[in-house]
C-alpha positions as CSV (number, residue, x, y, z in Angstrom):
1,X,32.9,-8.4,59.8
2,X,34.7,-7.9,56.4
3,X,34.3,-4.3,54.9
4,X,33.7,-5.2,51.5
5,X,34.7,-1.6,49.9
6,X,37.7,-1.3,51.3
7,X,38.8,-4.9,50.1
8,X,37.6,-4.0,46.9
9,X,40.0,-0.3,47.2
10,X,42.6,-3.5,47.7
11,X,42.5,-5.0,44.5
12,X,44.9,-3.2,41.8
13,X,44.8,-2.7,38.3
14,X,47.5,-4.6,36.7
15,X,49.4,-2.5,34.1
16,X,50.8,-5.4,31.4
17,X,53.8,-3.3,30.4
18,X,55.5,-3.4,34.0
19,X,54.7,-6.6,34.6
20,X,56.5,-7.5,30.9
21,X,59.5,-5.3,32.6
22,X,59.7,-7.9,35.1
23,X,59.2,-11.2,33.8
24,X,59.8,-10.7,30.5
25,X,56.7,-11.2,27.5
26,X,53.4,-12.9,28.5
27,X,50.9,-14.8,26.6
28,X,48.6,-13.2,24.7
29,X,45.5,-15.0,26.4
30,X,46.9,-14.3,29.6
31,X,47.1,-10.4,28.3
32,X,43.5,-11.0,27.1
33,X,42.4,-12.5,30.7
34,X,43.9,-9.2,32.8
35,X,41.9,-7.1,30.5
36,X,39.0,-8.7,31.1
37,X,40.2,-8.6,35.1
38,X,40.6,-4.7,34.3
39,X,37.6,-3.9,33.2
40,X,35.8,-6.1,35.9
41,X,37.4,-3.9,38.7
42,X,36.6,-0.8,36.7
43,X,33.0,-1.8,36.1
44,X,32.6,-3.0,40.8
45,X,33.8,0.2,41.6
46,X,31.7,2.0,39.2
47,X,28.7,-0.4,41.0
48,X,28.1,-2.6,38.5
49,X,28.8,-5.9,39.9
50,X,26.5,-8.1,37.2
51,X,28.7,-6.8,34.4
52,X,32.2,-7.3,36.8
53,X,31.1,-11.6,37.1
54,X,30.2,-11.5,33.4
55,X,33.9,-10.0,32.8
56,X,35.6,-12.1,35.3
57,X,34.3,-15.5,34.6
58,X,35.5,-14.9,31.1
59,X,38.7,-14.1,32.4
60,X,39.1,-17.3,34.9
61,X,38.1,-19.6,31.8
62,X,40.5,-18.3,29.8
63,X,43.0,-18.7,32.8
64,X,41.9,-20.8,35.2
65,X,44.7,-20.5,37.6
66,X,43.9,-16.6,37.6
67,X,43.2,-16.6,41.6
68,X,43.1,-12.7,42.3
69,X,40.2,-12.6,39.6
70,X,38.6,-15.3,42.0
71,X,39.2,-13.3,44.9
72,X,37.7,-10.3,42.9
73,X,34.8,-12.3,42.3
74,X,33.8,-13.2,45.4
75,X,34.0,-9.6,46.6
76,X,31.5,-9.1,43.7
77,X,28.9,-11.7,45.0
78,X,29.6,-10.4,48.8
79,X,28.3,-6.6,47.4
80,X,25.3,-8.8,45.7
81,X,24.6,-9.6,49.2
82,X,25.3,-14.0,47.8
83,X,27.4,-15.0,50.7
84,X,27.4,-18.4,49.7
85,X,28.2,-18.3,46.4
86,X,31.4,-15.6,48.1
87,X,32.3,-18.4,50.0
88,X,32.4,-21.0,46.5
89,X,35.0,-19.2,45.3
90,X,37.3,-18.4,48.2
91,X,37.4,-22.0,49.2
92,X,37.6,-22.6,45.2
93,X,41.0,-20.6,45.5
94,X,42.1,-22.2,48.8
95,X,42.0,-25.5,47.3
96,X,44.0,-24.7,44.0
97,X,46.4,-22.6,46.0
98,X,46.3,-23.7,49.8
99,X,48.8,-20.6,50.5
100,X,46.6,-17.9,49.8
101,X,46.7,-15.5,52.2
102,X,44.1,-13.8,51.2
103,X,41.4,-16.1,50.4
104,X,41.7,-17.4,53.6
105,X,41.7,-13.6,55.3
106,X,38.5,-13.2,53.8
107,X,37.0,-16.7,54.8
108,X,38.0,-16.2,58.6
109,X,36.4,-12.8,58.7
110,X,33.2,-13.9,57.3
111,X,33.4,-16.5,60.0
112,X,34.0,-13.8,62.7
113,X,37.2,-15.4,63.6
114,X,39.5,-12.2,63.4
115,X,38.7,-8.3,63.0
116,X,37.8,-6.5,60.2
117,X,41.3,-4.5,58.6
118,X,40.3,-1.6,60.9
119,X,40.3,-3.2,63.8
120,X,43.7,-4.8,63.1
121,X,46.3,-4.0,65.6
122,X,49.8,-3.7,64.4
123,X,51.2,-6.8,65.6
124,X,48.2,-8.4,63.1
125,X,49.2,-7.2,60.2
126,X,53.0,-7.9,60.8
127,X,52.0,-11.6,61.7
128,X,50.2,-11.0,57.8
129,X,53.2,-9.4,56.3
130,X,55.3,-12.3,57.7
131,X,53.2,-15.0,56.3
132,X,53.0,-12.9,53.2
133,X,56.6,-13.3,52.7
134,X,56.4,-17.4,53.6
135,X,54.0,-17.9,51.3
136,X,56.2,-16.1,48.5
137,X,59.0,-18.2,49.6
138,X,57.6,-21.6,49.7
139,X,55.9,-20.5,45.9
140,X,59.7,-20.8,45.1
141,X,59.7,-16.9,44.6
142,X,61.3,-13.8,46.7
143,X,59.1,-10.7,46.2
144,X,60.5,-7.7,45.5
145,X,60.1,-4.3,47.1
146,X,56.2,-3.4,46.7
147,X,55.6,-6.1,44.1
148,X,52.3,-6.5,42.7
149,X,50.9,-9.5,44.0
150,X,49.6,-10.6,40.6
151,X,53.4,-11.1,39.7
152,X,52.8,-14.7,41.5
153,X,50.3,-15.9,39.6
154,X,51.8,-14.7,36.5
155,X,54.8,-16.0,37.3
156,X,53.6,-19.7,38.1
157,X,51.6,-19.6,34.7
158,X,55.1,-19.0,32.6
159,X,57.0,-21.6,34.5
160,X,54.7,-23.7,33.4
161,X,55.1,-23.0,30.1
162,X,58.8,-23.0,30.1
163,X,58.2,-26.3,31.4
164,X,56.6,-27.7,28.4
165,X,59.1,-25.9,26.2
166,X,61.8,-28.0,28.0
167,X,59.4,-30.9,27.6
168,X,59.1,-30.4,23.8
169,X,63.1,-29.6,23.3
170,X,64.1,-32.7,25.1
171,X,62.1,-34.8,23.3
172,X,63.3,-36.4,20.1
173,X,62.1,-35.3,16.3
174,X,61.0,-39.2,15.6
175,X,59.0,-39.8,19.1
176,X,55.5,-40.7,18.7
177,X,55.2,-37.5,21.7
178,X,54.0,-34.3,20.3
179,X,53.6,-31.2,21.8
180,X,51.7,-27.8,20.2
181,X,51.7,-25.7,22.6
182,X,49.5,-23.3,20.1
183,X,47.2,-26.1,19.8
184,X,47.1,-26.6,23.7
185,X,46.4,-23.3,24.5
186,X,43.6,-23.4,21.8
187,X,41.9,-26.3,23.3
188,X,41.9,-25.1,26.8
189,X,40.2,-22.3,25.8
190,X,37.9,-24.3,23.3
191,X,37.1,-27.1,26.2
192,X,35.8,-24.9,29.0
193,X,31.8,-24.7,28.5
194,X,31.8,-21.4,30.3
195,X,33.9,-19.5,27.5
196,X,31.7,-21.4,25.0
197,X,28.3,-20.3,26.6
198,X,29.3,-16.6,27.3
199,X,30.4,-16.8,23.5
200,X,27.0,-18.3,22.4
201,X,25.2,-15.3,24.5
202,X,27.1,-12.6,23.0
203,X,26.8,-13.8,19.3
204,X,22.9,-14.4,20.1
205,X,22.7,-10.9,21.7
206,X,24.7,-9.3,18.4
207,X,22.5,-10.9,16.3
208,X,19.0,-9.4,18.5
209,X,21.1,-5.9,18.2
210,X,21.7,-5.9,14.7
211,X,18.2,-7.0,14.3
212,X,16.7,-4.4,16.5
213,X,18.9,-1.7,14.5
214,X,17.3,-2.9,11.1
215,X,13.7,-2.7,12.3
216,X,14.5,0.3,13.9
217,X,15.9,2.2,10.5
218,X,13.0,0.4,8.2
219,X,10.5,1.9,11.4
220,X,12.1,4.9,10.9
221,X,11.7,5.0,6.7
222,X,8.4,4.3,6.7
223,X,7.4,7.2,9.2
224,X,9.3,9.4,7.3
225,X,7.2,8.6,4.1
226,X,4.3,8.4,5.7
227,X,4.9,11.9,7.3
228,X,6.3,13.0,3.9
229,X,2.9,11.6,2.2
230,X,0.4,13.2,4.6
231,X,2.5,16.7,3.7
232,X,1.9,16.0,0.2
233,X,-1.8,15.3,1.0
234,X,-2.9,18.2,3.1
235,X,-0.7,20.3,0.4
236,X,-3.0,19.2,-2.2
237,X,-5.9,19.1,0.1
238,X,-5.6,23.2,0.4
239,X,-5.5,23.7,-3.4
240,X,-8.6,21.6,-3.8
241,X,-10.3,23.2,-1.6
242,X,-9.4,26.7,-3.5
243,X,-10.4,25.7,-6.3
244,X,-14.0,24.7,-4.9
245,X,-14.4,28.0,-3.7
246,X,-13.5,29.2,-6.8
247,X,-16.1,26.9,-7.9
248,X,-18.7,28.3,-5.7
249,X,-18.1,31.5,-6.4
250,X,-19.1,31.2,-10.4
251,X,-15.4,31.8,-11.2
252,X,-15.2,29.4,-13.7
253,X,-12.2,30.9,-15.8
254,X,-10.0,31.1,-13.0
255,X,-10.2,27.3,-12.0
256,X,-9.2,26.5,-15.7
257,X,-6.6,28.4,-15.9
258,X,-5.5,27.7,-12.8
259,X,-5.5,23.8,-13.6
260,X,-4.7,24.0,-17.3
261,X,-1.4,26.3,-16.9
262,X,-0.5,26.0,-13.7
263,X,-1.0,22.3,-12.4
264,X,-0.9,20.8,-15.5
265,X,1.7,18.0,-15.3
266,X,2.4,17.9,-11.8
267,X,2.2,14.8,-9.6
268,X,-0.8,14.7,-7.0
269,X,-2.7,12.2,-4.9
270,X,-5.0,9.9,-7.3
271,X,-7.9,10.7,-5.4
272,X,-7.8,14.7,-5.6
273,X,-7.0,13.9,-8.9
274,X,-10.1,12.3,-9.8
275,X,-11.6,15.0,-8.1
276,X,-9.9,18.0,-10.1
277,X,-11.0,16.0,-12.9
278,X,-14.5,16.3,-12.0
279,X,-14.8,19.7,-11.1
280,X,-13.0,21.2,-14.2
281,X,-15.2,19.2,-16.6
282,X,-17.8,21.3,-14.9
283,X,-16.0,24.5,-15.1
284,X,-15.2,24.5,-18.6
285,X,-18.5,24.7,-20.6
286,X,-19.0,27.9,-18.1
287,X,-15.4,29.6,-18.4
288,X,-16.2,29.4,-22.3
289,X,-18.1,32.9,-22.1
290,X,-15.7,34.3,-19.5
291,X,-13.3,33.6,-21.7
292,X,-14.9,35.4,-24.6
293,X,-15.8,38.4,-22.4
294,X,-12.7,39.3,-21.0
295,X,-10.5,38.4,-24.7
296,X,-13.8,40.7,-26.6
297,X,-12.8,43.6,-23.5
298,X,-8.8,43.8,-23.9
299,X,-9.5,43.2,-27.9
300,X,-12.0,46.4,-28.1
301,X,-9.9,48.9,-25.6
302,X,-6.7,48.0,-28.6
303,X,-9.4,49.8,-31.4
304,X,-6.8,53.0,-31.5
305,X,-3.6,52.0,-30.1
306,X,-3.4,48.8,-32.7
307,X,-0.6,47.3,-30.1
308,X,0.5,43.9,-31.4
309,X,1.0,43.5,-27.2
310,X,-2.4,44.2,-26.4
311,X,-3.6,41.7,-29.9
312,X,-1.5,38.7,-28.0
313,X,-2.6,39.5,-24.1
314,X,-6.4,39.5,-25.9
315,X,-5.6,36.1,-28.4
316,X,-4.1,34.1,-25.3
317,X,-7.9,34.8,-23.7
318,X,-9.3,33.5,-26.9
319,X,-6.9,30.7,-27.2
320,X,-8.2,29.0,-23.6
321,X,-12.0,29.5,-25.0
322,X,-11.1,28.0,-28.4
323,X,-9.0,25.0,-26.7
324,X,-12.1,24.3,-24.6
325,X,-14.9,24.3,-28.0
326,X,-12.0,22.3,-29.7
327,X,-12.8,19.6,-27.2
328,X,-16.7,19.7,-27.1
329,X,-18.2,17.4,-29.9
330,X,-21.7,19.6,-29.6
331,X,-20.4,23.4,-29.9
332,X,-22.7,26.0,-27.8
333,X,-24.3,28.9,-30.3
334,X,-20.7,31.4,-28.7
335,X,-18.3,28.9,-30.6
336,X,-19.1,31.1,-33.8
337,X,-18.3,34.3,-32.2
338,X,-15.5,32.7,-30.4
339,X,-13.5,31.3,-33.4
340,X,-14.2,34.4,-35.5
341,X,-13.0,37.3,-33.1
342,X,-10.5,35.0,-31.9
343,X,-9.1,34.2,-35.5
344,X,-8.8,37.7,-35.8
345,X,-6.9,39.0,-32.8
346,X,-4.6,35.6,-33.1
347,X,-4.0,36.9,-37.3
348,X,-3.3,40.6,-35.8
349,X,-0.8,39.2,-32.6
350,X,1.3,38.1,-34.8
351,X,2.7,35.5,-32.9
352,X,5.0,33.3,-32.6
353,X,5.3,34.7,-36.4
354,X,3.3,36.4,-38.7
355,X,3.1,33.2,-40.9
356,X,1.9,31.0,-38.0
357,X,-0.2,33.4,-36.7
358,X,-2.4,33.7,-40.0
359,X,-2.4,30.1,-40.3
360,X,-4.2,29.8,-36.7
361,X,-6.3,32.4,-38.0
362,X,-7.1,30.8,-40.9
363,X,-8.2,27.4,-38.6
364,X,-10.3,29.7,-37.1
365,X,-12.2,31.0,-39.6
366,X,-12.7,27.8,-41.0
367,X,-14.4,26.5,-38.4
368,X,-17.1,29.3,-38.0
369,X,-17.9,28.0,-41.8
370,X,-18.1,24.6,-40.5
371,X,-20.3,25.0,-37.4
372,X,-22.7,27.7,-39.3
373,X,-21.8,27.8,-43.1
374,X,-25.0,29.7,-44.2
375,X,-24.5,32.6,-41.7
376,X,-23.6,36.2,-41.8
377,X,-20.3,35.0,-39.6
378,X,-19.4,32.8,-42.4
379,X,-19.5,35.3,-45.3
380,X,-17.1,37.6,-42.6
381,X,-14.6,34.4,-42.3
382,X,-14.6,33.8,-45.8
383,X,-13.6,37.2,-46.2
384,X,-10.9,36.9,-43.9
385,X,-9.0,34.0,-45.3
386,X,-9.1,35.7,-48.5
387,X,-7.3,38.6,-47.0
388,X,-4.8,36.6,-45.4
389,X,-4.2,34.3,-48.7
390,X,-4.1,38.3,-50.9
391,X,-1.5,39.6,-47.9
392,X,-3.7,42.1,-46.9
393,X,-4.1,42.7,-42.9
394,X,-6.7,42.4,-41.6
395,X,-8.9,45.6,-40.2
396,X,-9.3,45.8,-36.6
C-alpha cells in the first residue's frame, strides 16, 4: 500500500531564486504558479488538504504542464480518502508525460503491484534511480548532482518559449504571422474556466466579507448608542427619582433650586423632561413660603452685624421667591411681604452695584403698591423708593 505521509515528506518546496541560478529568469506566471504549489504543500502538511486543491488547481491552470503540482494533488485527494479522483490525476500526468516515474510509482502501488517505499529492497530503488536517470535523458536533459526534480518541468516550459522566440525572430516584419507572446500568455490564462471560476468565487466571497465587516461595525454603532442611551436614561432616571422624594418629603425649595440652578439647561430624555416639568409646577407655589422663611431668618440674624455678605446670601433667597410670584398671574396674599422685605435686603446687598441693586429694589417696592396699593405695605414701599431716589440707605 502507498504511505501517503511519507510521499507527501517527498515533495519539496521549490525555492525560485536557485532555480533562477540554474536556468536563468522564469516567467512571472510560472513564479506565480510555484507559489501557489508552495503554499499548497504548506497548507497538506499543516492538514488542510481542501485549501491545498483550492491552491493547486489555481496553480495547474495557470500552468498546465505543472505535473509535480498534479502529483501533489492527488496525494491530497488520497489523505481525503477520494481514491478515484487520486487516480484522475496520476493517469492525467501519465498521459501528458508518459515518463513520469513517479506518477506511475504511485499508480502501481495503489494497484498492489510493488511495495510500499519501506518495503523496498535496495536493488528497487537502484532499478528507480536508473530509470530516473533515463527518463532525464530521453527529456533531452542530464540531471545534475541532487537536482530538484522540478528543474524538468521548468525546464520544458522555457524551451518552449525560446521556441516561439525563435518562431517570432525568424519570421519576417511584413508576414501576415504574428506572434505576442504577452498576449499568448494572457489568453491561456484568460481561456481556462477553472482560473475564471476560482476568480468569480473569490471576488463573490470579498464582496460577502466586506459586507459582513460593514454590518458588523453599523451592529456595533448602534449597540454602543443604545448602551450609551440607556446610561443616559437610568442617569436621569436616579435624579427624578430624588427629586420625587424631595417631593414627598414637603421639600419644596429644594426641588426648585435644584432644577432652576442646577439642571437648568442641560440635555435630558424628553420624557423625564415632561415629567420634571410637572412636578416643579407643583413645587413652586409651595417653595414660595420656604423661600420667604428661610431669606426673613438669614435677613433678621444680620440686625447687628449689618454684613453686606449676610444682605446678599438673604436677597438670593428672596430672589428665587420673587422669580416664582413674577411668574404667577394671581399673586398669593405672601407676594406683598415677599417683594417688600425682599426689595429691602436686595437695596442693602448691594449687588452687583449699589445702582443696580436700588433699582431691583425699587421694582420691588413697586409691585407691593401694585398688588395692594391701599395697604400699610404700600405706605412702607413708598417710603422706600423715596429714600432711595433722596440717597438715603435704607434702615435695616
Amino acid at each position: 500500500m502507498l504511505d501517503i505521509n511519507e510521499e507527501l515528506s517527498k515533495f519539496e518546496f521549490i525555492d525560485v531564486e536557485k532555480v533562477e541560478e540554474k536556468i536563468g529568469r522564469i516567467p512571472d506566471d510560472m513564479k506565480n504558479a510555484i507559489e501557489l504549489y508552495n503554499k499548497a504543500l504548506d497548507d497538506l502538511r499543516s492538514n488542510n488538504e481542501d485549501i491545498a486543491i483550492i491552491a493547486l488547481k489555481k496553480a495547474i491552470a495557470i500552468y498546465p504542464a505543472f505535473y509535480e503540482a498534479m502529483n501533489l494533488m492527488g496525494i491530497c485527494f488520497l489523505k481525503l480518502d477520494d481514491e478515484d479522483n487520486a487516480r484522475r490525476m496520476f493517469n492525467k500526468v501519465i498521459q501528458m508525460d508518459d515518463n513520469s516515474i513517479r506518477a506511475s510509482r504511485y499508480l502501481d502501488q495503489l494497484d498492489g503491484k510493488i511495495p510500499s517505499e519501506e518495503a523496498s529492497t535496495g536493488k528497487s530503488k537502484r532499478l528507480r534511480k536508473i530509470a530516473a536517470t533515463a527518463e532525464w535523458m530521453r527529456s533531452g536533459l542530464s540531471p545534475e548532482k541532487n537536482s530538484p526534480y522540478y528543474l524538468k518541468y521548468i525546464l520544458g516550459i522555457l524551451i518552449g518559449i525560446l521556441a516561439m522566440c525563435l518562431v517570432w525572430i525568424i519570421v519576417p516584419e511584413g508576414s501576415p504571422v504574428k506572434i505576442d507572446l504577452g498576449d499568448l500568455f494572457r489568453k491561456s490564462a484568460e481561456a481556462s474556466p477553472e482560473v475564471k471560476k476560482l476568480e468569480a468565487e473569490k471576488a463573490e466571497l470579498t464582496t460577502r466579507l466586506n459586507e459582513a465587516n460593514e454590518a458588523l461595525k453599523q451592529a456595533n454603532d448602534t449597540e454602543k448608542q443604545l448602551r450609551e442611551e440607556m446610561e443616559k436614561y437610568i442617569h436621569w432616571s436616579a435624579i427624578f427619582r430624588n427629586l420625587q422624594n424631595l417631593y414627598w418629603e414637603e421639600q419644596y425649595k429644594e426641588v426648585v433650586i435644584q432644577v432652576e440652578r442646577d439642571l437648568a439647561g442641560l440635555e435630558m430624555p424628553e420624557d423625564i423632561a415632561l415629567e420634571i416639568e410637572t412636578l416643579i409646577n407643583k413645587c413652586k407655589p409651595r417653595a414660595i413660603s420656604q423661600f420667604y422663611e428661610s431669606a426673613r431668618s438669614i435677613y433678621r440674624s444680620n440686625a447687628n452685624a449689618r454684613s453686606v455678605d449676610v444682605y446678599k446670601e438673604a436677597a438670593d433667597e428672596f430672589r428665587m421667591a420673587i422669580s416664582i410670584l413674577d411668574e404667577m398671574d394671581s399673586k398669593p396674599s405672601i407676594a406683598v411681604d415677599v417683594y417688600y422685605y425682599g426689595g429691602k435686603a436686595i437695596a442693602l446687598s448691594q449687588y452687583p452695584s449699589k445702582e443696580a441693586a436700588e433699582e431691583e429694589a425699587k421694582r420691588c417696592f413697586n409691585a407691593v403698591i401694585e398688588i395692594a396699593p391701599r395697604s400699610e405695605m404700600a405706605s412702607y414701599a413708598r417710603s422706600r423708593i423715596r429714600d432711595i431716589d433722596e440717597g438715603r440707605t435704607i434702615k435695616h
